[in-house]
C-alpha positions in Angstrom: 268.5 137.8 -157.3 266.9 135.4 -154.8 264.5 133.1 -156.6 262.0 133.9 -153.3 262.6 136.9 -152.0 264.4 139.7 -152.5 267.4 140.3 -149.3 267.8 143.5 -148.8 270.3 145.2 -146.2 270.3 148.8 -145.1 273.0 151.1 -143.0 271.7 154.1 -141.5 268.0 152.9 -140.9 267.5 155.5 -138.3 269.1 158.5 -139.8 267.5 161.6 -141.3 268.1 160.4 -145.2 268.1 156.4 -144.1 265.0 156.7 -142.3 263.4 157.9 -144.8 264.2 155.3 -147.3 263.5 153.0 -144.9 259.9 153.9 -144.1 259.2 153.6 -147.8 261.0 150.1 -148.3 258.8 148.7 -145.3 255.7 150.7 -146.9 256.8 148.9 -150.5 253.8 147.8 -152.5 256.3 144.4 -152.8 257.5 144.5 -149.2 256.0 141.2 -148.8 258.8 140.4 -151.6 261.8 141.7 -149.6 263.7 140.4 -146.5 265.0 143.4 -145.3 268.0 143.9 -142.6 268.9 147.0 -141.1 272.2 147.6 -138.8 271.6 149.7 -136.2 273.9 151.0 -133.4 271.7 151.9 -130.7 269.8 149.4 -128.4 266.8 151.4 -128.1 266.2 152.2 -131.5 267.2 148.7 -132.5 264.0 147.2 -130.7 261.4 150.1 -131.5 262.4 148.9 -135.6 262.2 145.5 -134.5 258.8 145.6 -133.3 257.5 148.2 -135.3 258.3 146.8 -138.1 258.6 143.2 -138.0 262.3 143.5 -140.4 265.1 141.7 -139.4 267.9 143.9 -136.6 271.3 143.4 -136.4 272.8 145.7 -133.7 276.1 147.6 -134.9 278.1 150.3 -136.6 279.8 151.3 -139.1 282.8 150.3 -137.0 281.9 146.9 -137.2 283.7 145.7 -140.6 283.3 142.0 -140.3 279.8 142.4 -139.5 279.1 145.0 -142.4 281.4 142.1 -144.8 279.0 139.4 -143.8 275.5 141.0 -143.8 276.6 142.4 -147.2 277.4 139.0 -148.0 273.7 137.7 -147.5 272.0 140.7 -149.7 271.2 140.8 -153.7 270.9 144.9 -152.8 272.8 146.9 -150.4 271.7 150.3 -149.1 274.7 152.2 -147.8 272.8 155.6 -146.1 274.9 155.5 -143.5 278.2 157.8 -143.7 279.1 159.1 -147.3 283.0 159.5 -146.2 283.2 156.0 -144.1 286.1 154.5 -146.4 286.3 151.4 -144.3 282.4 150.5 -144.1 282.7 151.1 -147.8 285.3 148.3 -148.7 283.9 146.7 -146.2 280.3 146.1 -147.6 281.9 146.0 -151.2 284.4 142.9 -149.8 280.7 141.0 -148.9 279.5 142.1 -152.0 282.4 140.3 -154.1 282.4 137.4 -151.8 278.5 136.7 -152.5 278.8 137.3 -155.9 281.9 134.7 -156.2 279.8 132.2 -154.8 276.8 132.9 -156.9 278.3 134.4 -159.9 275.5 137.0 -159.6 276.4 140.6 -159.3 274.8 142.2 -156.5 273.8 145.6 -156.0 275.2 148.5 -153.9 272.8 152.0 -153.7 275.6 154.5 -151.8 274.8 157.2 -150.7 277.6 160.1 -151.5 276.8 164.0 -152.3 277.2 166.7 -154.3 280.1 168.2 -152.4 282.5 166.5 -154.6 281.7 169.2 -157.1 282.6 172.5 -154.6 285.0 174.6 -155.3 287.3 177.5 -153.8 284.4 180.5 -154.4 283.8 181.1 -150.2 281.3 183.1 -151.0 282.7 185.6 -153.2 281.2 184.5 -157.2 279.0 182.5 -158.5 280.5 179.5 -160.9 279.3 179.1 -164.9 280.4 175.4 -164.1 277.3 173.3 -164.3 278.0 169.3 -164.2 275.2 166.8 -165.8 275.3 163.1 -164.7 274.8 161.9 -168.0 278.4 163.0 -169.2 280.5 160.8 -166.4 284.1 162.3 -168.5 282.7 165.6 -167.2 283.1 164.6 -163.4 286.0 162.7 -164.7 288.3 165.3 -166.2 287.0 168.2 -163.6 286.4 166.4 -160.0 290.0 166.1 -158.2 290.3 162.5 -156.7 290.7 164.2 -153.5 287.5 166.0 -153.6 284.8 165.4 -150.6 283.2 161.8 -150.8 285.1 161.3 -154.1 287.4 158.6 -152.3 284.7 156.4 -151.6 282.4 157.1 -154.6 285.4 155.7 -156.7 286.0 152.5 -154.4 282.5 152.0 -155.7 283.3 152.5 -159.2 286.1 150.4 -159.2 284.2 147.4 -157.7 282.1 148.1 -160.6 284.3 148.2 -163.0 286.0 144.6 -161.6 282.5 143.2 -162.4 282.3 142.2 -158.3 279.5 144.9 -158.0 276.7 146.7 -159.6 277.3 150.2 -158.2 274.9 153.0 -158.3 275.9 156.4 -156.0 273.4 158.9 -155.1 274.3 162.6 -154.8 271.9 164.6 -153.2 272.8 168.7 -152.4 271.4 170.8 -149.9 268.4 168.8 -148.2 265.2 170.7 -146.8 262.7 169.0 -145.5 261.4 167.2 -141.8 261.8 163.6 -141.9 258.3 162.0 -141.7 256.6 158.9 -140.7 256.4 156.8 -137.8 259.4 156.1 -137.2 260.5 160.2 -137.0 257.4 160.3 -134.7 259.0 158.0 -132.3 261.4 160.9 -131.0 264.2 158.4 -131.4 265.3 159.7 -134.5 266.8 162.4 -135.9 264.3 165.1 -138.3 266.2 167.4 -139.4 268.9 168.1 -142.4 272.6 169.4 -141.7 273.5 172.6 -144.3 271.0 175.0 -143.2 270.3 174.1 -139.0 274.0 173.9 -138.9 274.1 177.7 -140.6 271.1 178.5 -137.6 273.1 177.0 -134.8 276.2 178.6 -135.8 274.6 181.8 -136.3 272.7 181.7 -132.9 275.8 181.1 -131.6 278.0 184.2 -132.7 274.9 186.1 -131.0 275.2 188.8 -134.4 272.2 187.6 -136.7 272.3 185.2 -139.0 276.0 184.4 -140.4 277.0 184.1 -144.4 280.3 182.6 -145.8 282.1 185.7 -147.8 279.4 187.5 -149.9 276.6 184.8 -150.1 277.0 184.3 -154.0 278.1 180.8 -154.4 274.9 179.3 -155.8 274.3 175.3 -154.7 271.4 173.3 -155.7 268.4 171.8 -153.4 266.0 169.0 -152.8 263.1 167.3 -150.2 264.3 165.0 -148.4 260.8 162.9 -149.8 262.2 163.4 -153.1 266.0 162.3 -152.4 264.1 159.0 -150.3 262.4 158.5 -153.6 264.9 158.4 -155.7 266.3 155.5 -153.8 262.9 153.1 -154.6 263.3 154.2 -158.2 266.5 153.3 -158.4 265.5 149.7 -156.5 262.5 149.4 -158.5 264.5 150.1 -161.7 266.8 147.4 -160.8 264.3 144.8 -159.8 262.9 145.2 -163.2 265.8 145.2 -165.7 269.2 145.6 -163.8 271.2 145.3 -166.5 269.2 148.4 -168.2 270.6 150.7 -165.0 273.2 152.9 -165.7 275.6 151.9 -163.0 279.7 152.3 -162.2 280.9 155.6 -163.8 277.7 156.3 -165.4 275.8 155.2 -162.5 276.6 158.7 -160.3 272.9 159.7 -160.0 273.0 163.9 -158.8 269.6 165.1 -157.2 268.3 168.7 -157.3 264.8 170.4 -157.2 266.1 173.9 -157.6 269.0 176.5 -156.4 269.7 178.9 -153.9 272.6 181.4 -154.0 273.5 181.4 -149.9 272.7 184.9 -149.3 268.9 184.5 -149.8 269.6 181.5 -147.2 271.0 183.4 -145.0 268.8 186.1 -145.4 265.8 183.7 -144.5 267.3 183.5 -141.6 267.9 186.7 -140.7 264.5 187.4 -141.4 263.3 184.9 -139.0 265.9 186.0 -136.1 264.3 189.1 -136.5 260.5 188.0 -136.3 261.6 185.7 -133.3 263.8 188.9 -131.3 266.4 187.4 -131.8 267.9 190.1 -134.1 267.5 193.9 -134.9 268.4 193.0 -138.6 267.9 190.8 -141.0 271.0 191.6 -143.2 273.4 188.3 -143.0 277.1 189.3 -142.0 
């Protein structure tokens, strides 16, 4: 780490999950400790941080590789909240990564942010899995998780870096998210408040014009979490490495899975339904 302050560099700053984290790195009780950089894409938003926030703006996207390589390059800790499936950003920051930590023989640190996705299966709706997966036994997401599972091609770019000794990798895996984003910067209007599973599901619904909509029978049963809890979990994972790093489970053992609960989708969807109806905007609340 820096023997001043900590540099810390975050994708997605302005994003539902990234702005979350954000808020509570700039509200750190040691933000005074951190230099913090945040890429963001749009102008607009890019001066409201600036000035709000006093942290250091770079203006870009994920599409910008060589920018992501070399602001990676310049951080002890990387927080990748950005895109979950962005391959490229991925070996991009990790290439920075392995760069600083060849010229410091000090292994950095890369929070990524994947998801719980990795672990669906081929139910559509029609049973309910026994199959339940614990993050403290990595051979079980080992030996079940295809490599071509959702996120999984990143998450194990990161867990090869780790395993090379280039990178300290952790990867967050939240579920479902519920939850308004909160805080300033969600009060600006510039950014995005809402989560994707269940608006998406509203939208779509609204759109088919026949109540609220449900994949197969509604029985697969997924897991669920704040969005203040999943932004948490990112400043206990940070804090934890700040104080020990070597003590944090990382690379294989380092997939951190979120959850506060489960739903089966039916009693989603039936939520739903049940609001169409209080709303007009259905006769029933039955999902179909």
């Amino acid at each position: 780490m820096s023997a001043t302050k900590t540099n810390i560099f975050i994708t997605g700053a302005t994003g539902y999950i990234g702005g979350s984290v954000f808020q509570r790195l700039v509200q750190h009780p040691n933000a005074a400790n951190f230099n913090i950089t945040a890429l963001i894409r749009s102008p607009e938003k890019a001066k409201f941080v600036k000035e709000k926030f006093g942290v250091n703006v770079v203006e870009g996207s994920n599409a910008d590789l060589d920018k992501l390589t070399q602001l990676a390059e310049q951080a002890d800790i990387v927080l990748n909240v950005a895109d979950s499936d962005d391959l490229a950003a991925a070996i991009a920051l990790i290439q920075g990564l392995k760069n600083r930590h060849d010229k410091t023989s000090v292994k950095p640190t890369l929070i990524h942010t994947s998801g719980t996705g990795f672990l669906v299966d081929d139910a559509r709706g029609m049973f309910a899995t026994d199959k339940i997966y614990h993050d403290s036994k990595p051979e079980e997401i080992e030996n079940g998780v295809p490599d071509s599972a959702l996120h999984r091609n990143v998450d194990l770019a990161v867990i090869d870096a780790d395993r090379k000794g280039w990178v300290r990798g952790l990867i967050i895996s939240p579920p479902t998210i519920f939850g308004m984003g909160s805080g300033p910067l969600f009060d600006s209007g510039l950014v995005n408040k809402h989560s994707l599973q269940i608006p998406l599901l509203i939208k779509i619904s609204l759109a088919r014009g026949k109540g609220a909509g449900v994949v197969g029978e509604g029985k697969s049963i997924w897991n669920h979490v704040h969005i203040d809890d999943v932004a948490d979990s990112y400043i206990v994972l940070l804090d934890a490495v700040l104080k020990n790093a070597d003590a944090v489970p990382h690379g294989r053992e380092g997939i951190y899975l979120l959850e506060a609960g489960e739903h089966t989708w039916y009693d989603v969807s039936k939520a739903v339904g049940k609001a169409f109806v209080e709303l007009g905007l259905a006769k029933s609340d039955e999902p179909n």
